[in-house]
C-alpha positions as CSV (number, residue, x, y, z in Angstrom):
1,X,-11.2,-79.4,64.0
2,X,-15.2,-79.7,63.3
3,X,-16.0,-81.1,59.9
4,X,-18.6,-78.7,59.1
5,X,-15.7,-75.8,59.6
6,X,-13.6,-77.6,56.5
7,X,-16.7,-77.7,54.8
8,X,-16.9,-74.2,54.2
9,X,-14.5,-74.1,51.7
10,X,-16.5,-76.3,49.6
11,X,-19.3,-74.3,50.2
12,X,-17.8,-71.5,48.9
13,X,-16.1,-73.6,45.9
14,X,-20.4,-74.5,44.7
15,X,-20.9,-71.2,44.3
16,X,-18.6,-70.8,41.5
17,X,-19.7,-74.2,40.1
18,X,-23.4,-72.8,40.0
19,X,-22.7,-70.8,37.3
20,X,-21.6,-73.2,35.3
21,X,-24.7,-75.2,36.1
22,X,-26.8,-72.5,34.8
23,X,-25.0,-72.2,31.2
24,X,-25.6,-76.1,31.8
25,X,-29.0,-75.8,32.2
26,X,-29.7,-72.5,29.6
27,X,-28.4,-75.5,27.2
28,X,-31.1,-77.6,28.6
29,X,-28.6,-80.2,29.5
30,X,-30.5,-81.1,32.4
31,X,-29.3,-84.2,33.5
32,X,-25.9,-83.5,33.0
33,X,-26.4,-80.5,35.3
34,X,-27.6,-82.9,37.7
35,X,-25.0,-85.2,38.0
36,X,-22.2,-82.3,37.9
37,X,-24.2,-81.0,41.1
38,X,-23.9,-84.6,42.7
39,X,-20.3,-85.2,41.7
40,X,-19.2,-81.7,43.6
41,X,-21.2,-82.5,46.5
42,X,-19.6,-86.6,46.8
43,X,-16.1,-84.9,45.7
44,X,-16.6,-82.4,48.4
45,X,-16.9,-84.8,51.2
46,X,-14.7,-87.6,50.2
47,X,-12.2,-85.0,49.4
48,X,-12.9,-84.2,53.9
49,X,-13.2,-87.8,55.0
50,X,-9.4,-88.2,53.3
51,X,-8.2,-85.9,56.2
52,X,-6.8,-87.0,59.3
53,X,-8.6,-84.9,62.0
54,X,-11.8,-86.4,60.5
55,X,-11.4,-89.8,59.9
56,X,-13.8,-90.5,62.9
57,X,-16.5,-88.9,62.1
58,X,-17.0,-91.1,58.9
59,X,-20.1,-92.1,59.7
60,X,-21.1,-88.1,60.5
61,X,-19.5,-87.0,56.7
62,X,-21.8,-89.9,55.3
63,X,-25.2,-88.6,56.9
64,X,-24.2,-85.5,55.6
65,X,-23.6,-87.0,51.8
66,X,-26.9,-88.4,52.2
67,X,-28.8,-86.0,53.7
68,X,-27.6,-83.2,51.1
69,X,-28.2,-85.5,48.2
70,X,-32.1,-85.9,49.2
71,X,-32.6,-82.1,49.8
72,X,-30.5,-81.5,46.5
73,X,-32.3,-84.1,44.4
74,X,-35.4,-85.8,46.2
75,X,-38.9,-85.5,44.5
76,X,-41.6,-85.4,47.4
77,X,-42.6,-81.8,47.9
78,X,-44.3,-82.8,51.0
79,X,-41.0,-84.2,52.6
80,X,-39.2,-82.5,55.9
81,X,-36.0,-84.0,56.9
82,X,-35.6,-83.3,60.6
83,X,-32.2,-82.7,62.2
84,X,-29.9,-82.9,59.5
85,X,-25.9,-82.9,60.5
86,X,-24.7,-80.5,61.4
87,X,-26.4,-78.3,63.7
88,X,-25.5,-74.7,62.6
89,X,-24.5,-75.5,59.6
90,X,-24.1,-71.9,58.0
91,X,-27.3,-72.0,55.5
92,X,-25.8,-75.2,53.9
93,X,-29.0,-77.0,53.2
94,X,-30.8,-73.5,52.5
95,X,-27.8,-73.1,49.5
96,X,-28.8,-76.8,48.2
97,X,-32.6,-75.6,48.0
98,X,-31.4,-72.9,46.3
99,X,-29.6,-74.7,43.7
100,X,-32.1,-77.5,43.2
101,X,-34.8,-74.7,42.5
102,X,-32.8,-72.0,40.9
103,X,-29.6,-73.7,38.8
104,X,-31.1,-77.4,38.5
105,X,-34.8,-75.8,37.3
106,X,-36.4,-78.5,39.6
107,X,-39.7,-78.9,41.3
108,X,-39.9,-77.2,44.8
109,X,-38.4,-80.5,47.1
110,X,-38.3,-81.5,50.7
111,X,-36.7,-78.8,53.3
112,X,-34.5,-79.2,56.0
113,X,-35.9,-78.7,59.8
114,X,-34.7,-78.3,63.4
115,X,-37.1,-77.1,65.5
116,X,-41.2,-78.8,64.2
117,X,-42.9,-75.5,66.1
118,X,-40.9,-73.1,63.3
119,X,-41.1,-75.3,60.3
120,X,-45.3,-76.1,61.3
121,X,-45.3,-78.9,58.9
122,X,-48.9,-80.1,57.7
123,X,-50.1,-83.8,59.1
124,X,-49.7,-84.9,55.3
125,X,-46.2,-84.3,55.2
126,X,-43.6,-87.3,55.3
127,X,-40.6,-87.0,58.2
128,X,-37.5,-88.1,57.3
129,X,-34.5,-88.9,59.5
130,X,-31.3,-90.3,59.4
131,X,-31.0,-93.5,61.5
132,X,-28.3,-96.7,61.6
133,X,-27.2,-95.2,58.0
134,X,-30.4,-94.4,55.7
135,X,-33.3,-92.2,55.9
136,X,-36.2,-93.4,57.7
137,X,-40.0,-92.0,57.3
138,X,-42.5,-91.5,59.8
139,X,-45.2,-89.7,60.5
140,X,-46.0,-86.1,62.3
141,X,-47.9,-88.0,65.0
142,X,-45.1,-90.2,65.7
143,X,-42.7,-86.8,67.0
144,X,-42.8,-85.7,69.9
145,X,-43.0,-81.4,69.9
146,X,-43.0,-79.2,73.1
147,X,-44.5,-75.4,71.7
148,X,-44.2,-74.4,74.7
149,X,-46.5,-71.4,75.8
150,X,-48.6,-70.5,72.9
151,X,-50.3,-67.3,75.5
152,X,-47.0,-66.4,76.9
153,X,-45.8,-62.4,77.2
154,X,-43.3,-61.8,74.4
155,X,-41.9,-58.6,72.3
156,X,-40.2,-57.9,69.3
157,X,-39.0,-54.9,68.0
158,X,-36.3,-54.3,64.8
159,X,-35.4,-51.4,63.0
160,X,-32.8,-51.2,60.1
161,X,-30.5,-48.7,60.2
162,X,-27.2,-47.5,58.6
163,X,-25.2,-49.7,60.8
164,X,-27.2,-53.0,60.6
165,X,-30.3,-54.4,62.1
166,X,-31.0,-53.6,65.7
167,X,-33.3,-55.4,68.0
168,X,-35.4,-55.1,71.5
169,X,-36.6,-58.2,73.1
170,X,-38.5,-58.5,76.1
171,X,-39.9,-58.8,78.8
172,X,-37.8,-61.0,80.8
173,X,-34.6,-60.0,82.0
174,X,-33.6,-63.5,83.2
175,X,-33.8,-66.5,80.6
176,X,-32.2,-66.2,77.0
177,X,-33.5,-65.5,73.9
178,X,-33.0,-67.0,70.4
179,X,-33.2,-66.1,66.7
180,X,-33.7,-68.6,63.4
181,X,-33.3,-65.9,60.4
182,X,-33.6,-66.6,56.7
183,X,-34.2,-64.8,53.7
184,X,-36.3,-67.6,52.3
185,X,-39.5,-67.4,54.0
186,X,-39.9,-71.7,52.8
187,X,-37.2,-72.6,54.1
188,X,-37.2,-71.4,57.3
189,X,-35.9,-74.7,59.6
190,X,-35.6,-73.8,63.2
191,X,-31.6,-73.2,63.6
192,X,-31.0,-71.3,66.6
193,X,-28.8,-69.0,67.6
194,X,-28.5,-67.4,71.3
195,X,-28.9,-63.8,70.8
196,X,-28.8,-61.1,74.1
197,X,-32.3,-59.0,74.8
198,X,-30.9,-56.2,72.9
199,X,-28.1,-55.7,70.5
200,X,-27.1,-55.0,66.5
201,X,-26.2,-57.0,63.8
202,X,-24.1,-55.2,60.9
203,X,-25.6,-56.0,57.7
204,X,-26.9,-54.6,54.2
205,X,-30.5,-55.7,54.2
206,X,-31.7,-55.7,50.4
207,X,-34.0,-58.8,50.5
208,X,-36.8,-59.5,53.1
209,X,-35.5,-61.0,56.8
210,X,-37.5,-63.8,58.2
211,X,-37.3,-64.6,61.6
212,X,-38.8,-66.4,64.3
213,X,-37.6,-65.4,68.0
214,X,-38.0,-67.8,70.9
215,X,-37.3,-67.3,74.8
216,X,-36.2,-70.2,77.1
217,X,-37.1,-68.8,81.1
218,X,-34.8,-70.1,83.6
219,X,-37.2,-72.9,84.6
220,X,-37.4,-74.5,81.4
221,X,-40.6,-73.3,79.8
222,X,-40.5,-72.1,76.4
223,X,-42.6,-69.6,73.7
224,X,-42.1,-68.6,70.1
225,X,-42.7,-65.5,68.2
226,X,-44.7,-66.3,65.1
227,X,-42.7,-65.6,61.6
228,X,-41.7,-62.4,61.6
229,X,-40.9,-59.7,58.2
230,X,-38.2,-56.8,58.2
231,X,-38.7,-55.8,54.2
232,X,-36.0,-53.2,53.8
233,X,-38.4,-51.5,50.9
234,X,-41.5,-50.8,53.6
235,X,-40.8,-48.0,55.6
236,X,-43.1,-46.2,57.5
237,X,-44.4,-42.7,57.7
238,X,-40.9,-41.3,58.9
239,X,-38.8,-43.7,56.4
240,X,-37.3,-46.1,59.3
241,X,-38.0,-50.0,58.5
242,X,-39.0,-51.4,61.3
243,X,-41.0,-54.5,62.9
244,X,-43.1,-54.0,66.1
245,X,-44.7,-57.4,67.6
246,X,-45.7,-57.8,71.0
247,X,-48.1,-60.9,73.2
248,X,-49.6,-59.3,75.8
């Protein structure tokens, strides 16, 4: 069984300990916030590592101690930690940048990143990755990015209906397609997910959608979609919300 799947629990479990952190915090007991945050997140993982289908993947469990503890508590606003365990890992570190900003009352802090074409990061901005057990820095010169096809055909078009977001994507019929959504425009990191040219997604939109599409032609080559808004409160002038984007 993956480790990030009896995670979720835990996930679900901070939730409820968040609002405790905020009467916490409302009592400005800052620092004992803070280390009632830290303690769920260690208990959470040691409380995985004990189990037998994961004992393994120790090393896996650790990175993802460490990694969530810089996101949750790290000071450099200028930090991106690239490819953080696991892959798909169900807005986890988006929740912890939540929390730090929102429960803990901290500073904005570093942000978690797949994919350096989607998070753009800025040539003053320290990289961070896990390596041999501890974070490493280096610099945005030092990683190697393929943007692919910056002049590339591509088309976008969403509308929110009744029954959940719908989407077109096009032109190519051969290929595949792929989505990174968030409702945090900041945090946006570049976790893909395979998605077919045209389909629906049920949902009840009530904050702004970001998203970033990307298409992957049969021959390798690559292009993005810049970052894209569905705002469920702008309609236009026959009240559908909608997104039209097209290249060429």
């Amino acid at each position: 069984l993956d480790s990030r799947y009896l995670f979720l629990p835990y996930f679900v479990f901070c939730l409820g300990v968040a609002f405790s952190l905020q009467l916490l915090m409302d009592k400005q007991w800052h620092y004992v916030a803070l280390g009632l945050g830290l303690s769920v997140l260690a208990v959470g993982v040691k409380s995985v590592e004990s189990g037998s289908a994961v004992i393994r993947q120790v090393d896996l469990l650790k990175q993802y101690r460490v990694e969530g503890e810089f996101i949750l508590t790290d000071k450099n606003a200028n930090g991106l930690l690239l490819n953080p365990y696991p892959h798909n890992a169900g807005g986890y570190y988006e929740f912890l940048q939540w929390l730090r900003e929102h429960v803990l009352k901290l500073p904005k802090g570093a942000r978690a990143c797949y994919d350096l074409c989607v998070c753009q990061p800025q040539p003053t901005d320290n990289i961070y990755q896990y390596v041999q057990g501890q974070l490493r820095t280096s610099h945005l010169s030092e990683q190697a990015q393929d943007c692919g096809q910056a002049d590339a055909a591509l088309s976008v078009k969403l509308h929110l209906a009744t029954d959940g977001v719908h989407w077109q994507l096009g032109p190519y019929q051969q290929g595949q397609y792929y989505a990174t959504v968030t409702t945090l425009k900041d945090v946006i990191t570049g976790e893909w997910l395979a998605v077919p040219a045209q389909g629906k997604h049920p949902i009840e939109l009530s904050k702004t959608l970001y998203l970033v599409i990307k298409y992957v032609s049969p021959e390798g080559w690559q292009t993005y979609s810049p970052v894209l808004e569905l705002d469920p409160a702008q309609k236009n002038v026959q009240g559908v919300v909608q997104v039209k984007w097209q290249r060429h």
